[in-house]
C-alpha positions in Angstrom: 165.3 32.6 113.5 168.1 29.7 113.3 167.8 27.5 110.5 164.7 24.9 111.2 166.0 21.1 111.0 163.2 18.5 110.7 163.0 15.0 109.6 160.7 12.5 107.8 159.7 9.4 109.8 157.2 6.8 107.9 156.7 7.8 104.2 153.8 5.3 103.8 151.8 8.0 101.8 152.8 10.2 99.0 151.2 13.0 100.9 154.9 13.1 102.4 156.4 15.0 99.5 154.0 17.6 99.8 154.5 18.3 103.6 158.4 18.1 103.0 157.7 20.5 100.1 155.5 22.5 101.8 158.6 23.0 104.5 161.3 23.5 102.5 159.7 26.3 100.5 159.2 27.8 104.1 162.7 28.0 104.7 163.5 24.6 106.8 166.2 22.3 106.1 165.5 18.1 105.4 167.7 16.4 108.4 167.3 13.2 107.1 164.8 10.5 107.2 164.0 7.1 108.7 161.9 4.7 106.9 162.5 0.7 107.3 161.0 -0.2 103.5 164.0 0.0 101.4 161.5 0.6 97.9 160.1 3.5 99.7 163.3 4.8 100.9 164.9 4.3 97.7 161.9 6.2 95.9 161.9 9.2 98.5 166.3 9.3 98.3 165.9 9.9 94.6 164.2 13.1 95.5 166.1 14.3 98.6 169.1 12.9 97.8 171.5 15.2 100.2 169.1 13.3 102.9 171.0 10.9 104.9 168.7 7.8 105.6 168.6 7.5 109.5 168.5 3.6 110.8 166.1 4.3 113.5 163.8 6.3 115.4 165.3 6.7 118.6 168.4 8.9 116.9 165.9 11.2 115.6 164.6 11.3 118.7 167.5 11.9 120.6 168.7 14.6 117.7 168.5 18.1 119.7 169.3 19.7 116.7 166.0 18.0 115.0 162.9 20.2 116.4 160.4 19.0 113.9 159.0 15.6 112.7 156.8 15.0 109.8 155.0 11.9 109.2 152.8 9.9 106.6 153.1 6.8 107.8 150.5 4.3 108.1 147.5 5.8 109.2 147.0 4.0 112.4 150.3 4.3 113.2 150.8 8.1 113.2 149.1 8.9 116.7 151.8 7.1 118.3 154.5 8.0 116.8 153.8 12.0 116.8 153.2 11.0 120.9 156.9 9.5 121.4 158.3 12.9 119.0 155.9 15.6 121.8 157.2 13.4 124.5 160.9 14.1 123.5 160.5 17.4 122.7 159.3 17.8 119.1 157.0 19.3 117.6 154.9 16.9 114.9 153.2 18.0 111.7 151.4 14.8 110.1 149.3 14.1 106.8 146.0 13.4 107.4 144.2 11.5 109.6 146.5 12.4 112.5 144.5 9.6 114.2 142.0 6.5 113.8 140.2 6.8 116.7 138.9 8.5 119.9 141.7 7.1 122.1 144.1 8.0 120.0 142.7 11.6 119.4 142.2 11.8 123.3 146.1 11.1 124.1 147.2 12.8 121.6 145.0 15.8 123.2 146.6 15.1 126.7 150.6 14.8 125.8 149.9 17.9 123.6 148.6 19.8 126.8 151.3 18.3 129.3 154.1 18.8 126.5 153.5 22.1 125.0 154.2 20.9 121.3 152.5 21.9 118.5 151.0 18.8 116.8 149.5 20.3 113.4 148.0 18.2 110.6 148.7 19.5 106.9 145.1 19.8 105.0 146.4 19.8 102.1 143.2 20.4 100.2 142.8 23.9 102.0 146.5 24.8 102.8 148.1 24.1 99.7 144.9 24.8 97.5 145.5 28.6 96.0 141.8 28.3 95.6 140.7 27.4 98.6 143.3 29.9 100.3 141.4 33.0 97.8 138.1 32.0 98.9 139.2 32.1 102.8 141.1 35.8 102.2 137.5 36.6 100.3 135.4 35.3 103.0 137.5 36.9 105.7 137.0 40.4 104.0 133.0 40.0 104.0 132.9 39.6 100.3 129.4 37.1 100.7 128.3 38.7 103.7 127.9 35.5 106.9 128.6 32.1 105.7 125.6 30.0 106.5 125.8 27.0 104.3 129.3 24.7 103.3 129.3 22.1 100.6 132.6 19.7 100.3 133.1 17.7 97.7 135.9 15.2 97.7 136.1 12.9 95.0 139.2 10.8 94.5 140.8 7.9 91.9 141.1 4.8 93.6 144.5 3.9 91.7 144.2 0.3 93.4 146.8 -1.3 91.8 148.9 0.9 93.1 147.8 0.8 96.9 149.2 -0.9 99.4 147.5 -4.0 101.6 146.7 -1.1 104.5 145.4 1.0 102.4 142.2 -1.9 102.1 142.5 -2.7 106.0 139.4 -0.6 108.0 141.6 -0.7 110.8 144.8 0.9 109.5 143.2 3.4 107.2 140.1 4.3 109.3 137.5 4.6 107.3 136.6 6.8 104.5 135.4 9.8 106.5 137.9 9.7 109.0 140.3 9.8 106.0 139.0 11.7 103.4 136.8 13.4 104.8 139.1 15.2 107.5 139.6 17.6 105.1 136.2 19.2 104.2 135.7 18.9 108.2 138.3 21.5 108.7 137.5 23.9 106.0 133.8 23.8 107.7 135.0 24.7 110.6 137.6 27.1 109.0 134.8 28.8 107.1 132.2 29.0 109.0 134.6 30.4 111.9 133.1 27.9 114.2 134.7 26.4 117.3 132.8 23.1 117.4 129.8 21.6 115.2 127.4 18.8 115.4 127.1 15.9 112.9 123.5 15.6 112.5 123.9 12.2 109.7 126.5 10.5 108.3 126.9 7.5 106.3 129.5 4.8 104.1 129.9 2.6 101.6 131.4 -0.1 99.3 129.6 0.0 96.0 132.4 -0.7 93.3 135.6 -2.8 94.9 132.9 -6.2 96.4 136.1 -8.2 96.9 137.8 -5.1 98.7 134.9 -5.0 101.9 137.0 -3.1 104.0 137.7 -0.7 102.0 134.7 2.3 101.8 134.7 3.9 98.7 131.7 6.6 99.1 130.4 8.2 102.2 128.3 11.0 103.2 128.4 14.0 106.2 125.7 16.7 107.3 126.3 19.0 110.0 125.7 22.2 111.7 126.7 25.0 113.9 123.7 26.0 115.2 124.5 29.2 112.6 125.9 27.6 109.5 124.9 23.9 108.0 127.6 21.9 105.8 127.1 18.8 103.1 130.2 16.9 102.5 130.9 14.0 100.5 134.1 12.2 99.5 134.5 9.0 97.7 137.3 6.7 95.3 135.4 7.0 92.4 136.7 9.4 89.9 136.6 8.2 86.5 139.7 6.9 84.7 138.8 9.3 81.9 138.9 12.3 84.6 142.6 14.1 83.7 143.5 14.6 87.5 142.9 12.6 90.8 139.4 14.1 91.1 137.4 16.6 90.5 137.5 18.7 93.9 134.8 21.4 95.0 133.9 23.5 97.4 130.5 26.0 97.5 130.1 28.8 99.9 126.4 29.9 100.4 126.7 34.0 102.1 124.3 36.0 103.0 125.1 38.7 99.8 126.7 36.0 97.6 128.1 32.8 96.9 131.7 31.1 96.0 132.5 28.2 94.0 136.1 27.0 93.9 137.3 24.2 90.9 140.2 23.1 92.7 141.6 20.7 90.6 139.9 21.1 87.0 137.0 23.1 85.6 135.0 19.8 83.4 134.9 21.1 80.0 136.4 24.8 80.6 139.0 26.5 81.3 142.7 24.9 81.8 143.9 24.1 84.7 143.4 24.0 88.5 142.5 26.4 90.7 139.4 28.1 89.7 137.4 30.5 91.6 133.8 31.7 90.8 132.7 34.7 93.3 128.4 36.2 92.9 127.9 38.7 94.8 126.0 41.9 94.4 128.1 43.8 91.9 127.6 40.7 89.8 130.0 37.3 88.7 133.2 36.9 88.5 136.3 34.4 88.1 139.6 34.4 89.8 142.2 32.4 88.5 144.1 31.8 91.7 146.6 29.8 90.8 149.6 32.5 91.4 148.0 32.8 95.1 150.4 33.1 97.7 150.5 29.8 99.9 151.0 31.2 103.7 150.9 27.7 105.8 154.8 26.7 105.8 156.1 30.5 106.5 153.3 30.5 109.3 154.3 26.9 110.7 157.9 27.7 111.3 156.9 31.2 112.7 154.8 29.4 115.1 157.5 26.9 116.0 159.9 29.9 116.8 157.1 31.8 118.4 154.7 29.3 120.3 152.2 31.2 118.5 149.0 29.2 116.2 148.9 31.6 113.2 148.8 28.6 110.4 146.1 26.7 112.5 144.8 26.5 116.1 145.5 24.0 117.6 142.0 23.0 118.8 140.9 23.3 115.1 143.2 20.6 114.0 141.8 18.5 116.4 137.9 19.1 116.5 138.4 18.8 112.7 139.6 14.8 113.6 137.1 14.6 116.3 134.2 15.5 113.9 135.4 13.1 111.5 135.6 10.7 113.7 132.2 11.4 114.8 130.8 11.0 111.5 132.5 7.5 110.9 131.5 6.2 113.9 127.6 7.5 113.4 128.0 6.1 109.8 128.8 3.0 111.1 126.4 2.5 114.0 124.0 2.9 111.1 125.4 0.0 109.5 127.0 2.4 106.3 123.6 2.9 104.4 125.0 4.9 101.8 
């Protein structure tokens, strides 16, 4: 496979380091980038400095050479900018949300068809969690029997001073469980091996920023398969005292056993990230997974040579969006009640 050129467009979020990171460990080479905010082009320079900044869009567009854009712009602004890339020929991998609403998600579903681009979103919390990776390769082999039950737990520091003004705006984030919440819907779907779910309740709040009401800091999701039924809850409410961004979980409930995964930190235990804690008929164990092999970025580029949807199929990455979008909108409707 030739060499994979890609560039950065909009590096609104610091999830951008981690999908340039992500690629260049893959193999792929860093074009360049285009971003018009001079502090956040300064800041990302410093750590790709053989990077030439690019002074607009179109170039990138027009680039042959470039097959690849990544984006974490601002979040309302990503749908249209991964349609112009598919529409000249690119292929788009995005931080999440990859949209903020159901028009968005429905063109986006449309030039995707027409074009024959892959438009991939990078869930971090599953794709570059060793954990999370573990408990999928555990689950695949039948080590807790069927899934039947999910719980996703998404817990993050707010950090406010050192948001931005979209970051407060409903209508450039999206909403907490469009956002957030993305995540856990993919790994649902991911685990469970289901093609499509229902989101039987959803719900948001504000309950610590009152002069930030835009801005949803807690919110709730339970849904089902018909087979399988999944709690999720996410929120910006991690403690200052907490010694990472938040304390993420995840619980699979099988029909022989059950995993727990500590992505980030075990409270009070052991060090680090990246815990595992498997019960299953021969009795308990832990993993520490944080040597697991991270597969995503090798299986990206393979499907961008190959047309192939080993990292993630394509109608995942969307119905993961489109149930998060569900539950925002139900939330909502229901006037947050959280």
């Amino acid at each position: 496979m030739d060499e994979l050129r890609f560039a950065a467009v909009g590096l609104n979020h610091n999830h951008i380091y981690g999908q340039v990171n992500c690629l260049l460990r893959a193999g792929a080479r860093l074009a360049g980038y285009h971003e018009e905010d001079n502090a956040l082009a300064a800041e990302f320079s410093g750590a790709y400095g053989d990077a030439p900044r690019i002074a607009t869009l179109e170039e990138i567009l027009e680039d042959e050479s470039i097959g690849l854009i990544v984006t974490a712009a601002v979040s309302t602004q990503r749908a249209e900018l991964a349609i112009r890339a598919m529409q000249n020929g690119k292929d788009v991998l995005t931080d999440k949300p990859g949209m903020t609403s159901f028009d968005q998600l429905a063109k986006l579903r449309r030039v995707q068809a027409e074009t024959g681009r892959i438009f991939s979103i990078l869930y971090s919390e599953h794709f570059e969690s060793p954990a999370t990776v573990k408990a999928g390769e555990l689950v695949a082999e039948g080590a807790i029997g069927d899934v039947v039950h999910v719980v996703g737990l998404g817990p993050h520091r707010l950090r406010r001073e050192s948001r931005p003004d979209w970051f407060f705006r409903r209508a450039d984030y999206g909403g907490i469980l469009t956002d957030i919440a993305s995540h856990q819907c993919e790994q649902f779907l991911f685990f469970t091996g289901a093609s499509d779910a229902t989101v039987l309740s959803a719900s948001v709040g504000n309950r610590s920023v009152p002069d930030a009401p835009e801005l949803q800091d807690t919110g709730s999701i339970h849904l089902t398969t018909g087979q399988a039924t999944g709690m999720i809850h996410v929120n910006w409410l991690t403690p200052d005292g907490m010694p990472t961004w938040g304390d993420g979980r995840l619980f699979i409930v099988g029909t022989s056993g059950t995993i727990e995964v500590r992505k980030t930190v075990d409270l009070a235990g052991r060090q680090g990230g990246n815990h595992l804690l498997i019960a299953d008929r021969k009795g308990v164990e832990h993993i520490d997974c944080s040597g697991v092999d991270l597969p995503f970025g090798r299986l990206f580029l393979a499907d961008l040579r190959d047309r192939t949807e080993t990292a993630m199929q394509q109608e995942r990455c969307f119905k993961a969006m489109e149930l998060a979008l569900q539950a925002q909108a139900i939330a909502e409707l229901n006037g947050g009640r959280n």
